[in-house]
Each structure stands twice: as structure tokens, then as C-alpha cells.
C-alpha positions in Angstrom: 13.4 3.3 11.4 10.0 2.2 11.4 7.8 1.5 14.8 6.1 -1.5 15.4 2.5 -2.0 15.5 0.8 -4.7 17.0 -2.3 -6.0 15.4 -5.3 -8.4 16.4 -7.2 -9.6 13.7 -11.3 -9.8 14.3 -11.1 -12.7 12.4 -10.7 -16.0 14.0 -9.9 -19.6 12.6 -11.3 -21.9 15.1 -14.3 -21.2 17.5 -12.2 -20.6 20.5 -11.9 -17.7 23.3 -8.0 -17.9 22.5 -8.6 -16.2 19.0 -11.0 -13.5 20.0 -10.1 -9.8 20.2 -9.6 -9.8 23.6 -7.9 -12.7 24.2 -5.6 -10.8 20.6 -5.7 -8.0 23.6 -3.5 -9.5 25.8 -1.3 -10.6 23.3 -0.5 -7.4 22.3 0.1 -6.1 26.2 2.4 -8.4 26.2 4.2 -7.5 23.1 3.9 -4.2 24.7 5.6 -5.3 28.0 3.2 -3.3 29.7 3.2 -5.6 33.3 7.0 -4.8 33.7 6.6 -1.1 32.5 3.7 -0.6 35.6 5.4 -1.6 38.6 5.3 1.4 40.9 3.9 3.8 38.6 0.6 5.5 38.9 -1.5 4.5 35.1 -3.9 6.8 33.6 -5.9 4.6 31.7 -7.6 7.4 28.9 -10.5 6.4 27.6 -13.8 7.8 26.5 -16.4 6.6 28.6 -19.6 8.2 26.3 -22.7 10.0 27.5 -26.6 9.5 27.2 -26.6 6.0 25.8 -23.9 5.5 23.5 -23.4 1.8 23.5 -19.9 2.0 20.8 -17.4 2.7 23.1 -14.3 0.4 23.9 -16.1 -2.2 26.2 -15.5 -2.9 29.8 -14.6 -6.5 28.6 -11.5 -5.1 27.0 -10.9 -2.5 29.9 -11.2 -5.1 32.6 -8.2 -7.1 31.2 -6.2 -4.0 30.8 -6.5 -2.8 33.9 -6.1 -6.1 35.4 -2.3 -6.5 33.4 -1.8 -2.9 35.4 -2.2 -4.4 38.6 -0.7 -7.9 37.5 2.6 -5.5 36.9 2.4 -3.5 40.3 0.7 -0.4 39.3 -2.2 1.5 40.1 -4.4 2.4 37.4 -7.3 4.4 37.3 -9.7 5.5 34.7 -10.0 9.3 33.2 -12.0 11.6 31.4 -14.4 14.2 31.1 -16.3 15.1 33.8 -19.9 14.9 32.1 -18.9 11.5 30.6 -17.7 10.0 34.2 -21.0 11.8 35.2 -23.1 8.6 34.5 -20.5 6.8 33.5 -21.8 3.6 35.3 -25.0 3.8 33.3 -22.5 2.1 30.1 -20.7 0.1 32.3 -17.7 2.1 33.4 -17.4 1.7 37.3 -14.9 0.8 39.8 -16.7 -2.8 40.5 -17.0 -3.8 36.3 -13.4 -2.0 35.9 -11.3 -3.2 38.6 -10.6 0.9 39.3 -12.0 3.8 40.1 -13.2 6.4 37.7 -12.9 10.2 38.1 -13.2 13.0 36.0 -9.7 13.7 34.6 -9.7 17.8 35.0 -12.3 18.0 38.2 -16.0 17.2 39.2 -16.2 20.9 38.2 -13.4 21.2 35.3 -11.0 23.3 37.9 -8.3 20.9 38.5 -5.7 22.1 35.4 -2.0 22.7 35.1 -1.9 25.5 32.0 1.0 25.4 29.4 2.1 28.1 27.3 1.7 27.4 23.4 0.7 30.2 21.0 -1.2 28.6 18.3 -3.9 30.8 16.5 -6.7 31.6 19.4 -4.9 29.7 21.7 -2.6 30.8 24.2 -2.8 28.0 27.0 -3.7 24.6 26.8 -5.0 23.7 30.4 -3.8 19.9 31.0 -6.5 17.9 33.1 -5.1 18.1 36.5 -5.6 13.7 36.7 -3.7 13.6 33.8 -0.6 15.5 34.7 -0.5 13.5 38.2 -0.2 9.9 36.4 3.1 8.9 36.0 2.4 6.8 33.1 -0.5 6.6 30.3 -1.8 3.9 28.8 -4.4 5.7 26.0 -7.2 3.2 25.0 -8.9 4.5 21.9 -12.0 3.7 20.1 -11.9 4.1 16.1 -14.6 6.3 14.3 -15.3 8.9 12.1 -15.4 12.2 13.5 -17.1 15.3 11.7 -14.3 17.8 12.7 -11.6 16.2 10.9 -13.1 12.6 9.3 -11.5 10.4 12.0 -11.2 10.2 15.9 -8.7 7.6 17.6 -5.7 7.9 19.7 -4.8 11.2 18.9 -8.6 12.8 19.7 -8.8 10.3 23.0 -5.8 12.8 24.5 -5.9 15.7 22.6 -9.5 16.8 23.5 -9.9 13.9 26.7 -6.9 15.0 28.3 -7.6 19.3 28.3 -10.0 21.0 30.2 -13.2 22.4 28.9 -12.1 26.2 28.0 -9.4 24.2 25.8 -11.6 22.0 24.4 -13.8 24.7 23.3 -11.2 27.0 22.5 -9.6 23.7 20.0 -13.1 23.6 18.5 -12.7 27.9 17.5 -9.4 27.2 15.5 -11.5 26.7 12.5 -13.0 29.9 13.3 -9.9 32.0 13.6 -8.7 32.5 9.5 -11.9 34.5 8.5 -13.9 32.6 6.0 -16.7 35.2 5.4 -16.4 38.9 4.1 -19.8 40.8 4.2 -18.8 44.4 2.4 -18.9 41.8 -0.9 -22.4 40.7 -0.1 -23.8 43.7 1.0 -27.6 42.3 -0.1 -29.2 40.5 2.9 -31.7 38.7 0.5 -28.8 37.0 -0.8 -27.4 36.1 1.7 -30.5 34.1 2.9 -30.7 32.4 -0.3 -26.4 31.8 0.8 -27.6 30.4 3.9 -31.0 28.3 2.7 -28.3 26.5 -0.1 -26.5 24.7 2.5 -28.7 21.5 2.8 -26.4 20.1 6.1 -27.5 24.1 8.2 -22.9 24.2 8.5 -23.6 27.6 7.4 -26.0 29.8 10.1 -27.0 33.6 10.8 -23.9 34.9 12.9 -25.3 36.1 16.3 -22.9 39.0 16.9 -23.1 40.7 13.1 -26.5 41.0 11.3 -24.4 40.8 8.5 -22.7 37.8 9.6 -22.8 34.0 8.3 -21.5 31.6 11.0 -20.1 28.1 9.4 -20.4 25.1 11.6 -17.1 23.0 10.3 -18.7 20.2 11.7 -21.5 19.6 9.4 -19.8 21.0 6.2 -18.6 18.4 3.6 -17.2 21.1 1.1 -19.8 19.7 -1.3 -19.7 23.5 -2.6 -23.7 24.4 -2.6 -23.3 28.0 -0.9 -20.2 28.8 -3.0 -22.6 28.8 -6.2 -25.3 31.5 -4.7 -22.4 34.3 -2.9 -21.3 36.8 -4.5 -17.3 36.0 -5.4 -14.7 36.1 -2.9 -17.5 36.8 -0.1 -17.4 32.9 1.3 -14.6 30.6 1.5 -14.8 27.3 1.8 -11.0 26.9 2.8 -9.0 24.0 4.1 -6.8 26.1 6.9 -10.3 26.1 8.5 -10.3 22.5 8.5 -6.8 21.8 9.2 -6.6 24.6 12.0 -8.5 21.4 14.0 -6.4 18.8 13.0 -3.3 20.5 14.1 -4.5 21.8 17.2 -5.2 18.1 17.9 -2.0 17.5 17.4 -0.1 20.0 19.7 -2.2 19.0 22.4 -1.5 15.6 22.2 2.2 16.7 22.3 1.8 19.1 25.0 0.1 16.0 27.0 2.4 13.4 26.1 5.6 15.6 27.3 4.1 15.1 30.8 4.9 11.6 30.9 8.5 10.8 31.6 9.9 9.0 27.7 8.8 5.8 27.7 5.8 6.3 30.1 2.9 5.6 27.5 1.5 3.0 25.2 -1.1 3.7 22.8 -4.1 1.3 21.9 -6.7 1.6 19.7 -10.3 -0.7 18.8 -11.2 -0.7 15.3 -15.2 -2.2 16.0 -18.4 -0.4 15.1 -16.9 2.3 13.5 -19.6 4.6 13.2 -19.7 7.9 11.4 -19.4 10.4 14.5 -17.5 10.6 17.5 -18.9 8.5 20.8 -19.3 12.1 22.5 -22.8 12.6 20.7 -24.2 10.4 23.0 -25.9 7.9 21.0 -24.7 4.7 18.5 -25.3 4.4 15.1 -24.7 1.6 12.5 -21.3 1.1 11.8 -20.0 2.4 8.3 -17.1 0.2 8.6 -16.2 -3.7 8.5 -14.2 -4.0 12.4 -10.8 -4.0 11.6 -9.1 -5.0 14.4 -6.9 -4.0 17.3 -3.4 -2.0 17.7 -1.2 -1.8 20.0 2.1 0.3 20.4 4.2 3.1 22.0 4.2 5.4 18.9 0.7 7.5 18.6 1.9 8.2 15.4 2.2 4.6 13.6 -0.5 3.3 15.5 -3.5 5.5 14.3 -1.6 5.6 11.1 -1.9 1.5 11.2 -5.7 2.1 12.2 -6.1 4.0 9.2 -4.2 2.0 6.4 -6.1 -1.3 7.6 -9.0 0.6 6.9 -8.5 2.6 3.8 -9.3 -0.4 1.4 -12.7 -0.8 3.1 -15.6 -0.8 1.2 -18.0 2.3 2.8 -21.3 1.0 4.1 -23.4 3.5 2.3 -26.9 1.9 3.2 -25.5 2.1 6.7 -24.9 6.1 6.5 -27.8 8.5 8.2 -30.3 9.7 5.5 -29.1 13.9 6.8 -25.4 12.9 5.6 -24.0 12.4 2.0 -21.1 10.6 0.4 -19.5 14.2 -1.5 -16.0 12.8 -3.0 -15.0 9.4 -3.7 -11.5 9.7 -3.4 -8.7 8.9 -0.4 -10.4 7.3 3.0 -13.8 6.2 3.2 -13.8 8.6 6.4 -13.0 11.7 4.4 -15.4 10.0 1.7 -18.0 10.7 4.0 -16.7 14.0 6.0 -15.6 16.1 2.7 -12.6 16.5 1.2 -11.0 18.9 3.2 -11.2 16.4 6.4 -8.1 13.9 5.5 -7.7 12.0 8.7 -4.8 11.2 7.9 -3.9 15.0 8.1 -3.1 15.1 12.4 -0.7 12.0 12.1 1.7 14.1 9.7 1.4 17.2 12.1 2.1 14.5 14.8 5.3 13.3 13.0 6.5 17.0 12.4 6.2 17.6 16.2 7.8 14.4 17.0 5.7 12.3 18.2 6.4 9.2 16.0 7.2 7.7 12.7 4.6 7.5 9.8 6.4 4.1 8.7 5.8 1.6 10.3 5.6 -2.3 10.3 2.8 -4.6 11.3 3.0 -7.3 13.6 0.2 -9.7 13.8 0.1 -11.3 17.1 -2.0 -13.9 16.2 -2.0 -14.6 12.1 -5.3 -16.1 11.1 -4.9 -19.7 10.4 -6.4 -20.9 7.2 -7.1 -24.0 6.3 -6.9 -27.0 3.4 -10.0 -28.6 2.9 -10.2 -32.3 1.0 -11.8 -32.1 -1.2 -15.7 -33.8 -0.8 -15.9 -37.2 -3.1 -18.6 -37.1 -5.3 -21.9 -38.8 -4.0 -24.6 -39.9 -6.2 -28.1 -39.5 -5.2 -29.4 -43.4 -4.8 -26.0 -43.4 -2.5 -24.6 -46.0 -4.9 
């Protein structure tokens, strides 16, 4: 059966506050019922709060009216997330007097507050949940749409997956693309070559490894697959394979899974910003121009339909190419704009099917519009001659 996802148009028919995202915002926490889901509970609100001067982020105009629905319904919400992003947070916006609630770093001031979880997956063993996290009784996950270079797109599942672990996790989510070797030096023995490997990468994805003089490191983050390297090494001594790529998105999704299963059923809505979609995640501590029209907002309690929604509303975009930094390229032109741009082994779409297989939600879905755009039927304008006769 499919979920629901609520939607807010960007567009607006008259010039109105009523028909603005925000106002479209609280329309969709009511859809959501969230005031009568609250009362009692202890609300996580996850969001990224950005470092350095990242102005992208959801803005403390939307937060504000969520958190104020929280306490509306009886609960008490609070704000989490990484402690260097809270570290400064205010600096964007993001404190207790702008918010309505307090904000604290979800795992820790110092990243020691964790509850670890058993989950084998490649070099992972534990997944250390954020201490804040675990303690809420009931999430509310407020996402902001972008690319992201890891895996083309960043949105509900990213804001838990890596905003809800704890740093060793994070880092240790990161080395999944690093655990299915990718480089095999006894069929490149010639060190000249592999400079020449290692100068042919245009994006420096592919570096000196700084355990093994006869190493090459890749960097998944800046490598579009656009195939330069694999036409200087010797073959079969490089890969340029998609279970490095994937590793990510899957590890993105058991997280989110391991996270969610904290929160009694029924304990979470998801929501997620589709404005100034920009072509990296928020982390990176600046704002570029957006490479996307805005899209929107979604709300709903299935993760998986709702960045699923976020991307479908998207995937018939035109790609702002004159907005894209001169250092990146546009290497295929097929599937999402986001993977247009990331390579063609980052499908974003990729962690909402791991998502579904886990059960976290349905990849059907249907779109509710909570407040259709209006349009309008114009008389037509009676000729008028130039003397006025």
C-alpha cells in the first residue's frame, strides 16, 4: 500500500503569507498530526545546523514553527546534532532564544555520550547511537535537500544516518568505500606510471596512499567515474567499481534503521526542504549557488516515500549548469540531475531501495498537496487603439 507524502508547493497564487512554504509547513504538521503525537513525549528535532558560514540550511523561520507545534502538543523538543556544528551554532541562527529550545550536541560536547549496537557490515562492527538521540522518545527528522558527493544526494536519510552516530561511526561510514580493494599494485609495479595514474585524475579522487609507497588512495568523494585514470593503469590494476560507491549508500541506510528502531513505532515523522539545493552537503561549511529550481516541502512518517517524493519532484529538473563550480563537471547525462553531476555510480536513489529492503518504508507512494496552486482565468484584454478611439 502506498504511504502518503505531504507536499508544499514553492509556488504561490496570490501574494499572501497563507501560501508561502512555511505557512505550506504547518499544513503539513497538521496532516501529520504531529500536536496530538507530542503530548508527553521528549522530541528530538534532527537537523543539521552547518558550520563556518553555511547560510543553506533549513532556516530558523521553518524551525521556529516546528518546534512551536511541539510545545502546542505538550512535548518538549529540543534540537540535535553534531557537536562541532552546535559549536557555533548561534552564529547561523540556531539558539535556544531564535528556536524556542535548547540546542546540544546529540552524542556529547566531547562525542562520549553513545549507546553502541551490534551490526556487522563490512568494517563496521558497532554503530555508536548519539546518546541525545537514544534518550528522545520521539523524532521529528527536519532535512534539508542537496547533492551530496558521497552518494549524489543528502536528505532525510543522511540527516540520521550520519547526524544521529557518533564520530568514530561517522568516520568508520565514510571507510566502507574503502573496504572492497579497488587498487592492486603487483600489476603496476612501474612507479612512473603510476604518477602519470595519479596526475590523469583532473578532480585529485585518486592520491599517493600514505601507508604503501606503492599505494594509490581514491577519495570517493571527488570521483565522478568519468574514467581518466582507467585509460593510463596497466589493466586490472585500478577499479573504478560501484560496491565502492554503494558500500556508502547502504551503510546510510542500516544506520538510519539502527536509529529509527530506537524510537517506539510510530515515534517519528520525517520532513524534508527542497530550497537552494546546492551541489554538496551543508557540512562543508560554506553555500554555493543552487543547481536546482526549489521544489518544495514533504512531509510524512515513511523515510522511505518521503525522500523518494524529494527526489521524483526533482528528477525532471533542468540542471543549472552555469550554476555548477568551475573544479566539477557534468560526466553522464542520464537518470537524476544529482547523479548527472556526482557520476554514474552515485544513484541517489540507491539508499531509498536499501531503505525499503530493511523495512523502513514503501517506495510507492502518493502525493498529497496540501495546498494546490490556484490558477487562474484571465479575460481576455479588449483591443485598444492608440489615439484611444
Amino acid at each position: 500500500m502506498p504511504s502518503i507524502v505531504y507536499y508544499g508547493s514553492p509556488r504561490q497564487a496570490r501574494l499572501e503569507a497563507s501560501e508561502t512554504l512555511p505557512a505550506k509547513l504547518d499544513l503539513i504538521l497538521e496532516r501529520l498530526n504531529l500536536r496530538e503525537r507530542v503530548k508527553g513525549e521528549t522530541v528530538l528535532l534532527k537537523m543539521h545546523t552547518g558550520n563556518n558560514i553555511v547560510y543553506s540550511t533549513v532556516h530558523p523561520v521553518f524551525v521556529r514553527r516546528v518546534v512551536k507545534a511541539i510545545k502546542e502538543g505538550g512535548g518538549k523538543p529540543f534540537i540535535a546534532d553534531v557537536n562541532w556544528d552546535v559549536d557555533g551554532a548561534e552564529t547561523r541562527g540556531y539558539s535556544s532564544e531564535v528556536l524556542g529550545c535548547p540546542v546540544y550536541p546529540a552524542a556529547g560536547p566531547e562525542e562520549q555520550y553513545v549507546y553502541a549496537h551490534e551490526r556487522p557490515f563490512k568494517n563496521i562492527q558497532k554503530w555508536l547511537v548519539a546518546g541525545m538521540v537514544q534518550d528522545a522518545s520521539f523524532l521529528v527528522n527536519f532535512a534539508h535537500v542537496k547533492g551530496h558527493p558521497s552518494c549524489g544526494f543528502g536528505a532525510a536519510f543522511k540527516n540520521v544516518a550520519l547526524g544521529c552516530m557518533a564520530g568514530p561511526t561517522r568516520g568508520a561510514m565514510h571507510d566502507t568505500m574503502q573496504f572492497d580493494p579497488y587498487w592492486f599494485p603487483d600489476l603496476c609495479p612501474d612507479e612512473a606510471v603510476r604518477q602519470r595514474i595519479l596526475a590523469a585524475c583532473p578532480f585529485e579522487a585518486l592520491v599517493q596512499d600514505k601507508q604503501d609507497p606503492r599505494g594509490i588512495h581514491m577519495h570517493p568523494e571527488q570521483c565522478n567515474a568519468c574514467g581518466r585514470c582507467l585509460k593510463v593503469a596497466p589493466p586490472g590494476s585500478l577499479k573504478i567499481d560501484a560496491v565502492n560507491f554503494h558500500a556508502f549508500q547502504e551503510a546510510c541506510a542500516i544506520s538510519t534503521a539502527i536509529t529509527i528502531s530506537t524510537f517506539a513505532p510510530g515515534k517519528a515523522i520525517h520532513l524534508g526542504l527542497a530550497t537552494h539545493m546546492t551541489p554538496v552537503c551543508d557540512c562543508f561549511g560554506f553555500t554555493s549557488m543552487p543547481i536546482l529550481q526549489d521544489a518544495g516541502i514533504f512531509g510524512s512518517d515513511d523515510i522511505v516515500a518521503l525522500d523518494r517524493a524529494a527526489l521524483d519532484a526533482t528528477a525532471g529538473q533542468r540542471l543549472l549548469e552555469e550554476n555548477i563550480p568551475t573544479c566539477m563537471e557534468v560526466h553522464t547525462r542520464q537518470g537524476h540531475p544529482f547523479r548527472w553531476l556526482h557520476g554514474p555510480l552515485k544513484d541517489p536513489y540507491l539508499v531509498t531501495e536499501y531503505g525499503a529492503r530493511l523495512g523502513l518504508g514503501s517506495l510507492e507512494y502518493e502525493l498529497v498537496d496540501v495546498l494546490p496552486v490556484e490558477k487562474f482565468d484571465r479575460a481576455g484584454m479588449a483591443y485598444i487603439s492608440a489615439g484611444g478611439a
